[in-house]
C-alpha positions in Angstrom: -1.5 16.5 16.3 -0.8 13.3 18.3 -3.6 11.0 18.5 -4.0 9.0 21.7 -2.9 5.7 22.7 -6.3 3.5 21.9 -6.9 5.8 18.5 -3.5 4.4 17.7 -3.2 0.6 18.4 -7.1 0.6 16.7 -5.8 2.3 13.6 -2.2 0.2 13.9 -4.6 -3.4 14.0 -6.8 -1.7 11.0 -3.5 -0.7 9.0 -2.1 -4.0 9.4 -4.4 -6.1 8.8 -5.4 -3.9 5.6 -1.9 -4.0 4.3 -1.3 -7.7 5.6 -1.9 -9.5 2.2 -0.2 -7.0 0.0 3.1 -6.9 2.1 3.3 -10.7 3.2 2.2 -12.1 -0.1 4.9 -10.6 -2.4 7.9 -11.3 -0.1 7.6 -14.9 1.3 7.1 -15.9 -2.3 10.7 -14.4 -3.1 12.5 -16.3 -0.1 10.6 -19.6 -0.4 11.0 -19.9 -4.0 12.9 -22.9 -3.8 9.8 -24.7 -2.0 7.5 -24.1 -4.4 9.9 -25.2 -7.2 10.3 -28.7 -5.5 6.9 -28.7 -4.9 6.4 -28.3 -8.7 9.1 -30.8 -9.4 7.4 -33.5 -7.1 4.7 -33.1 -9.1 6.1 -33.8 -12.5 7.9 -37.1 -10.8 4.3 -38.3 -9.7 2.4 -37.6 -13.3 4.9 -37.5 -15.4 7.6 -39.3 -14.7 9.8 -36.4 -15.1 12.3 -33.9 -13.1 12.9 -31.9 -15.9 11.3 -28.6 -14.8 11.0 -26.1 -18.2 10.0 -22.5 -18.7 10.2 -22.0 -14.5 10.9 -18.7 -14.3 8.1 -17.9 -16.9 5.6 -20.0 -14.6 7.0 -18.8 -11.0 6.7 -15.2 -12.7 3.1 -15.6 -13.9 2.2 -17.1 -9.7 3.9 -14.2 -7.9 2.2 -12.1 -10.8 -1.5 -13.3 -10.2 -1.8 -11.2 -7.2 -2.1 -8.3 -8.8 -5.2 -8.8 -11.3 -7.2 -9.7 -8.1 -6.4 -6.4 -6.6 -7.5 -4.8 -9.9 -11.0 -6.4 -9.6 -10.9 -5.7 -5.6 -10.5 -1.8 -6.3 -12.8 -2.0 -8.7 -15.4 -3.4 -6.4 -14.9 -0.2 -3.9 -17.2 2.3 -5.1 -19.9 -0.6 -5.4 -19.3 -1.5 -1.4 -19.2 2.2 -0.1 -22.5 3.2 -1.7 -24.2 -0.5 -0.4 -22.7 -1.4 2.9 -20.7 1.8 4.0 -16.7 1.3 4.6 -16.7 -0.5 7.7 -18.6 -3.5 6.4 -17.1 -3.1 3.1 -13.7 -3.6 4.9 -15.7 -7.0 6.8 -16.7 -7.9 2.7 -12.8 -7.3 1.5 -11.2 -9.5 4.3 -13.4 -12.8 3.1 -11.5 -13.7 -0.4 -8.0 -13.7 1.3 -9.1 -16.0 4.1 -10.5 -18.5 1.6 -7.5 -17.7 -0.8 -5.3 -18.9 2.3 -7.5 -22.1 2.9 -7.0 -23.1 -0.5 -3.5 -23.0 -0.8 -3.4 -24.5 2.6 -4.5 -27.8 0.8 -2.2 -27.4 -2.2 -1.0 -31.1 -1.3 -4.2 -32.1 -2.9 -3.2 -30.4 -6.2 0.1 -31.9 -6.4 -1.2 -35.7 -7.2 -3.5 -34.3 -9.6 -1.1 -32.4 -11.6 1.2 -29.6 -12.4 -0.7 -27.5 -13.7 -3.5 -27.8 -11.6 -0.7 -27.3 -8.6 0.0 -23.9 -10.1 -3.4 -23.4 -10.7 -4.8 -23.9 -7.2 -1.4 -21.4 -6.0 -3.0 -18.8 -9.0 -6.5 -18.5 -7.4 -5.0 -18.2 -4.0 -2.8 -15.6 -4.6 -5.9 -14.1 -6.9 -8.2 -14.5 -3.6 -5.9 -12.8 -1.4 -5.2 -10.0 -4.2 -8.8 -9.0 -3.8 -8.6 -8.4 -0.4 -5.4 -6.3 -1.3 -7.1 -4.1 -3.7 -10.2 -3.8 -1.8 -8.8 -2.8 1.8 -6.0 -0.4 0.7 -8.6 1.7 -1.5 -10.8 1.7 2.0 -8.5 2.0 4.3 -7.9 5.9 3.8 -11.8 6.5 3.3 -11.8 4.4 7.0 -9.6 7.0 8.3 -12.0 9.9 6.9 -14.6 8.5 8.5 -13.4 7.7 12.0 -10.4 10.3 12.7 -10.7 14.1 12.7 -8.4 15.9 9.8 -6.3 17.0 12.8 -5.4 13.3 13.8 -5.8 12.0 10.6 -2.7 13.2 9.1 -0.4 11.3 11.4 -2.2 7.9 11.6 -2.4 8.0 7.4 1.6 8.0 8.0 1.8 4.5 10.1 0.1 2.7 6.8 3.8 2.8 5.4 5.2 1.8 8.9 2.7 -1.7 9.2 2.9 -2.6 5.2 7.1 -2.7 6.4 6.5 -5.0 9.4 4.1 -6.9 6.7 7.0 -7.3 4.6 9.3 -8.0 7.0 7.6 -11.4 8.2 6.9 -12.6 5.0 10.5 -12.2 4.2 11.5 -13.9 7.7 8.9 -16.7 7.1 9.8 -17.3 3.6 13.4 -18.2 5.3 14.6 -21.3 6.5 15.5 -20.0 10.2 11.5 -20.2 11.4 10.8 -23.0 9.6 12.8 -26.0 7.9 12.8 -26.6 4.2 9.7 -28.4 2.8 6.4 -29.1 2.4 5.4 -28.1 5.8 6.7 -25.3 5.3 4.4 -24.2 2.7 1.7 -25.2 4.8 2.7 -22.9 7.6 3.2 -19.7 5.2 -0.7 -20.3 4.6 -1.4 -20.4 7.9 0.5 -17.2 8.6 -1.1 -15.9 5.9 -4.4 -16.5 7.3 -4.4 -15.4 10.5 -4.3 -11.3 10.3 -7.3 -11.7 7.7 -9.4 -13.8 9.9 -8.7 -11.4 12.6 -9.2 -8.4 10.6 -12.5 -10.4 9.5 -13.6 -10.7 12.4 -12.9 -7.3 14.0 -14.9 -5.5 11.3 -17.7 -7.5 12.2 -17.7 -6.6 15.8 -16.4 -2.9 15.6 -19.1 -0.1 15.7 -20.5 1.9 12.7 -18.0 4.6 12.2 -18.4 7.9 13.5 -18.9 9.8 10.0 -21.2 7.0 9.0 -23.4 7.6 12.2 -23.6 11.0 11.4 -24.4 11.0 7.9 -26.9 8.9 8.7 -28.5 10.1 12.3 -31.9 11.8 12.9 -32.3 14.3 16.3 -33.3 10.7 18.2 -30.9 10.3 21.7 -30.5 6.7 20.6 -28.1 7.8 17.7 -26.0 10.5 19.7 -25.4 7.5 22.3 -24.4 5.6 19.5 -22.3 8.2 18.0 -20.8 8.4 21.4 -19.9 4.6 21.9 -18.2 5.2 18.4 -16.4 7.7 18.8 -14.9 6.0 22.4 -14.5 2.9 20.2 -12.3 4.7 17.8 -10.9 7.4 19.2 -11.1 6.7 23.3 -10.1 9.9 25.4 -10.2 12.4 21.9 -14.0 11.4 21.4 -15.7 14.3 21.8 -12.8 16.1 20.0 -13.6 13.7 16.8 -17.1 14.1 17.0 -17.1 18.2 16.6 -14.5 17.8 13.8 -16.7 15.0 12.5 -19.9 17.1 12.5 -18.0 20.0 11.2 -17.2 18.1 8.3 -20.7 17.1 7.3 -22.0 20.1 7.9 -19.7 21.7 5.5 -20.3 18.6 3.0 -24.0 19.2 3.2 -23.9 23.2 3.4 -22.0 23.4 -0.1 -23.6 21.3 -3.0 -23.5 23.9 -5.6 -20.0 24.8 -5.2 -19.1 21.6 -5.7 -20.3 22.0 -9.6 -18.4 25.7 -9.8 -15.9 25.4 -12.4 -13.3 26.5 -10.4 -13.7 23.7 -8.2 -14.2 21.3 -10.9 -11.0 22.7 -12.1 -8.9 22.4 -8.6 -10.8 18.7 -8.6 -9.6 17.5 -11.9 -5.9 19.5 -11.3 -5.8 17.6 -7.7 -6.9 14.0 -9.4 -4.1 14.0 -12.1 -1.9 15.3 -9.4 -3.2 12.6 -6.7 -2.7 9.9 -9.3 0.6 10.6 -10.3 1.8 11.1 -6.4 0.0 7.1 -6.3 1.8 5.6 -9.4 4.9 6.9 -8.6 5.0 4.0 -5.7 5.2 1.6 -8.1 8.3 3.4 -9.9 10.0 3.8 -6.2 10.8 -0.5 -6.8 9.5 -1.5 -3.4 8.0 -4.9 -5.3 10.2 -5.2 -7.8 13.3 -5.5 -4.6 10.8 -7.4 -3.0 10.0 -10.4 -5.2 13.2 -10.5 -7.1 16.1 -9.3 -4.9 17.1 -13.0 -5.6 18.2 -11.8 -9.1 19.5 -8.8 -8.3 22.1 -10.1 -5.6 22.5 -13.8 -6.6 22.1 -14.2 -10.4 23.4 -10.8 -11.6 25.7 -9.7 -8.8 27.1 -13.0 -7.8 26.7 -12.5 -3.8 27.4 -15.3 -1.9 24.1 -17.4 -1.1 24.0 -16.7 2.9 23.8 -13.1 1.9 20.8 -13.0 0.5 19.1 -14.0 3.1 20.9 -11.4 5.3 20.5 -8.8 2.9 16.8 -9.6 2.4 15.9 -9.2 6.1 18.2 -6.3 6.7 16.0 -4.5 3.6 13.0 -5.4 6.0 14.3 -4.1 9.2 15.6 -0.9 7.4 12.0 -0.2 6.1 10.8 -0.5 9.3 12.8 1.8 11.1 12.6 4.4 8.4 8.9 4.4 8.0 8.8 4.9 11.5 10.7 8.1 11.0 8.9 9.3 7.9 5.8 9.5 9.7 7.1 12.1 11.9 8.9 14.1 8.9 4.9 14.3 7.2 4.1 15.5 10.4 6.6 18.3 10.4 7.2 19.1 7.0 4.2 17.9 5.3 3.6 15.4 1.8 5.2 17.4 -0.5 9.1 18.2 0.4 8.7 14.2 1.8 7.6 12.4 -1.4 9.7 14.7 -3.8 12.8 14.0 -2.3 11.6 10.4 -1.6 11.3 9.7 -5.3 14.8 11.7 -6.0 16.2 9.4 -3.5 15.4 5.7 -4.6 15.7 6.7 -8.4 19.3 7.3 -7.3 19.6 4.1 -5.3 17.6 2.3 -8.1 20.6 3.1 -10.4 23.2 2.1 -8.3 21.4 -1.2 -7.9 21.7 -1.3 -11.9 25.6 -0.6 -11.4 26.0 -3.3 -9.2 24.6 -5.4 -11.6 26.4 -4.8 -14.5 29.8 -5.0 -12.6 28.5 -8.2 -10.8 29.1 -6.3 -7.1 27.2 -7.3 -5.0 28.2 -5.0 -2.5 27.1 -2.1 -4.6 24.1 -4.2 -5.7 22.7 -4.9 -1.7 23.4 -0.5 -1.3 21.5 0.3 -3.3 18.9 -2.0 -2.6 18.7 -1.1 1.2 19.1 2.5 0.0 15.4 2.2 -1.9 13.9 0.8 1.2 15.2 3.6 3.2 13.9 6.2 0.7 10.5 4.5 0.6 10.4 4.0 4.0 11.6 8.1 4.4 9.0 10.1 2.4 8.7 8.2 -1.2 6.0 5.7 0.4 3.4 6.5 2.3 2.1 9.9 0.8 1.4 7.5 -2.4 -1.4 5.7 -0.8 -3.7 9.0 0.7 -2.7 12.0 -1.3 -5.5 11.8 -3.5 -8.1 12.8 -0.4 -6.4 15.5 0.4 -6.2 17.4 -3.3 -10.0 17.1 -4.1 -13.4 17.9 -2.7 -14.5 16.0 0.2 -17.7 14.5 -2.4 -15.4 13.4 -4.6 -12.4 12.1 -2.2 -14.0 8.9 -2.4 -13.9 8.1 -5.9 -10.4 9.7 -6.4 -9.2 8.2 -3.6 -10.4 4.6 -5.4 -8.8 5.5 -8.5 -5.7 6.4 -7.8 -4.9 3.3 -5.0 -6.1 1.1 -7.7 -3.8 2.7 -10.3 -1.0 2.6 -8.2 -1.8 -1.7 -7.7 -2.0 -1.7 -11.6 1.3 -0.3 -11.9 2.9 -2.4 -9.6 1.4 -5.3 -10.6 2.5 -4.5 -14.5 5.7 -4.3 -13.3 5.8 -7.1 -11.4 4.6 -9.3 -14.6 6.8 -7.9 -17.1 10.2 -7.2 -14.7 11.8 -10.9 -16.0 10.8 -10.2 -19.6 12.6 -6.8 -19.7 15.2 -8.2 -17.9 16.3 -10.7 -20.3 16.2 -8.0 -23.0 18.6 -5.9 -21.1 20.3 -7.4 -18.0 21.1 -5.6 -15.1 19.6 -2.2 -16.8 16.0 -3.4 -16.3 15.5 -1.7 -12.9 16.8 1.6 -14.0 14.5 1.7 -17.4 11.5 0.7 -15.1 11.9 3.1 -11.8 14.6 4.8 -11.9 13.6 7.0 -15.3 9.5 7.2 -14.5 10.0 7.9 -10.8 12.7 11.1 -11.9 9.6 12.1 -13.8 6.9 12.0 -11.5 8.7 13.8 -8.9 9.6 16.9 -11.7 5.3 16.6 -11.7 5.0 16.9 -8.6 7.8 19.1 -8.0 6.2 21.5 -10.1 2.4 21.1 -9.5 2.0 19.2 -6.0 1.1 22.1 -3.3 1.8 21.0 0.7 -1.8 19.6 1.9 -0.6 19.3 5.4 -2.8 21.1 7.8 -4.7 22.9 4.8 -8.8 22.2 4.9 -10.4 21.0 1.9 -11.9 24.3 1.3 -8.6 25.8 1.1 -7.4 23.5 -1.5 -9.4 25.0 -4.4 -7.1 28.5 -4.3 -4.1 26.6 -3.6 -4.4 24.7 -7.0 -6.0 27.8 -9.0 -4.1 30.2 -8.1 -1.1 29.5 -10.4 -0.5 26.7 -12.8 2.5 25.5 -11.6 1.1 25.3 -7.9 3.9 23.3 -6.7 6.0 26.9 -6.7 3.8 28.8 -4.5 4.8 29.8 -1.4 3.2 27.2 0.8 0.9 29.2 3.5 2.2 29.9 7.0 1.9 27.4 9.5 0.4 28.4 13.4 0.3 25.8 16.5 1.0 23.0 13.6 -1.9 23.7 11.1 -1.8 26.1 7.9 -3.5 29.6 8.1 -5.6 30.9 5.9 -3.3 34.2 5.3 -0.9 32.7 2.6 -4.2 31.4 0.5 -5.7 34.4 -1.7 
């Protein structure tokens, strides 16, 4: 179901300023490289004397890298926010390191008389700041959308994460050009400043925004104060479908509250851990689709292996973004009509195929083959392989334990693509132009046999309707999904 018009620009601001960090920071480091190598360089003339720059790609690799160990401690900091300050003010908590991480690379001229090292140094914590925020808001986000959409609306508005992490990526590719803004140090100043703003928004709409709905109710007594401020929630979030979230809302609690001893059944303990494994295998397999890796290092791809002419990177770069876009767009409304699993199966199919036609380009040295394939993984992630990845793991376990699995499995999937990310240039000296198929192309062909196999369609299905679904047979995946009515699953095809 359609949510309306102010349930979606809320949850469009929310998703964007959630995925903000993660999409901007990894691209406008790939297209302003050059910036931060003269930066680096200038630095070495005023303390040492020197323009000899060595071991570059070693030290560029371990910057762009040191995002990812601050979205490892972010996750980890989840469960430890949710139980203290709820999700809303956990998301107010999240948005803090990136805007300091942004005001501190804002003053990186500072680090550059000092010394090299400290210049990279200053760029480290940054990126490390702004990581945190990453971790922290993409493991809350879906746990933001249990608690202020119905499972009805939910569905879609999970979807648009994929669509505002590609209009993320997009910019920072755009700003990390020289068409915005000319070559040079200002330049880096203004990519800060970008970077800063959708955090210090975010920041500062978290502050402001009611409790959510789910939180109100967990938490209300009988008192008329709390059903008003239910109400002014629910408005808040969901405007004209209010009273439509708050009986899904309630109905949700009730059944959370109504059922703590099934939730330590065995067979639910079973369907939990079965849905877990699943959910974090369904998350990981992001990081095997090579959004990043295309991302931070289509430089090498189309330039140093493929030989393209310079002015096409650029070209290729943004066209990657704008295709991303427009399919994401269009893969939310294919997990709306044929649900998570058909979608992220033949997702994953689809950019380990263009994965290894980006590795053919690259051993031929064609470029044209190279950029293909390239825009071909975007469209696949943008198509199905994507956004399942970040929510799947709420939907395959019991609503008391969606939280934690939820956590585990966004986290994982940051690990992965952080580890990636790190070791991508090592692996690639080893074996040139084969890198990207050992590193996606093979893991992502197995996750989606996994998933093929064992993944049942969540679309539409309540979480009590989930346990049978992964019981019933052990290769789940090859039941015969239950029938669909008015856009949601029966219960008829669930015994």
């Amino acid at each position: 179901m359609l949510p309306s018009i102010r349930a979606l620009i809320v949850a469009g601001f929310v998703s964007f300023v959630s995925n903000w960090q993660f999409g901007y920071q990894i691209t406008y480091v790939n297209t302003a490289s050059d910036e931060f190598y003269d930066l680096y360089q200038h630095s070495l003339e005023l303390n040492d004397s020197s323009t000899t720059v060595e071991d570059w790609p070693q030290k560029w690799s371990f910057v762009v890298s040191s995002f990812y160990p601050g979205s490892v401690l972010g996750f980890v900091a989840v469960p430890i926010l949710v139980n203290k300050v709820g999700v809303r003010a956990g998301m107010t908590y999240a948005s803090i390191p990136a805007v300091f991480g942004c005001l501190l690379m804002i003053f990186v001229q500072n680090f550059i008389v000092i010394s090299p090292t400290c210049l990279l140094g200053a760029l480290m914590t940054g990126r490390f700041m702004t990581g945190m925020q990453s971790g922290c808001a993409l493991c809350l986000l879906p746990l933001f959308f249990h608690e202020t959409c119905d499972k009805e609306r939910r569905e879609f508005i999970v979807a648009l994460q994929q669509v505002f992490q590609a209009v993320s990526t997009l910019i920072g590719f755009l700003c990390g050009t020289n068409i915005i803004f000319p070559p040079g140090y200002i330049k880096v100043i203004w990519l800060q400043i970008i970077g800063l703003l959708p955090s210090l928004l975010g920041l500062i709409f978290f502050t402001v925004a009611p409790r959510t709905p789910k939180y109100i109710i967990e938490h209300m007594t009988s008192d008329e104060a709390y059903e008003s401020e239910l109400y002014k929630s629910a408005r808040f979030y969901q405007g004209p479908d209010a009273e439509d979230c708050i009986l899904g809302m309630k109905s949700e609690v009730a059944g959370e509250r109504t059922k703590p001893a099934e939730v330590r059944d065995s067979s639910v303990i079973k369907s939990d851990i079965k849905g877990a494994i699943l959910g974090f295998v369904a998350a990981i397999s992001f990081g095997f689709t090579g959004d990043d890796l295309v991302d931070s290092y289509s430089t090498e791809f189309l330039y140093s292996h493929s030989k393209s002419p310079e002015a096409a990177v650029t070209n290729i770069t943004l066209l990657m973004g704008v295709v991303l876009i427009i399919c994401s767009v269009i893969g939310a409304f294919l997990l709306d009509e044929y649900g998570n699993r058909k979608v992220i199966v033949y997702g994953l199919v689809g950019t380990a195929i263009a994965n290894a036609l980006t590795s053919l380009g690259s051993s031929i040295g064609n470029w044209v083959i190279t950029a293909t394939g390239m825009i071909m993984t975007k469209s696949f992630i943008g198509l199905g392989a994507g956004a399942p990845a970040w929510f799947l793991s709420s939907e395959l376990v019991s609503e008391r334990r969606a939280s934690l699995a939820q956590t585990i499995s966004t986290g994982s999937l940051l690990m992965v693509v952080g580890l990636l990310t790190s070791v991508f240039l090592s692996v690639d000296q080893l074996i040139p132009s084969w890198s990207l198929l050992l590193i996606t192309s093979l893991p992502a062909s197995i996750c989606a046999v996994i998933l093929y196999l064992f993944l049942p369609e969540t679309k539409g299905v309540s979480p009590d309707q989930i346990y049978p679904l992964l019981n019933a047979n052990f290769l789940s995946g090859l039941k015969a999904p239950p029938e669909r009515s008015y856009g949601s699953i029966s219960t008829s095809g669930v015994d």
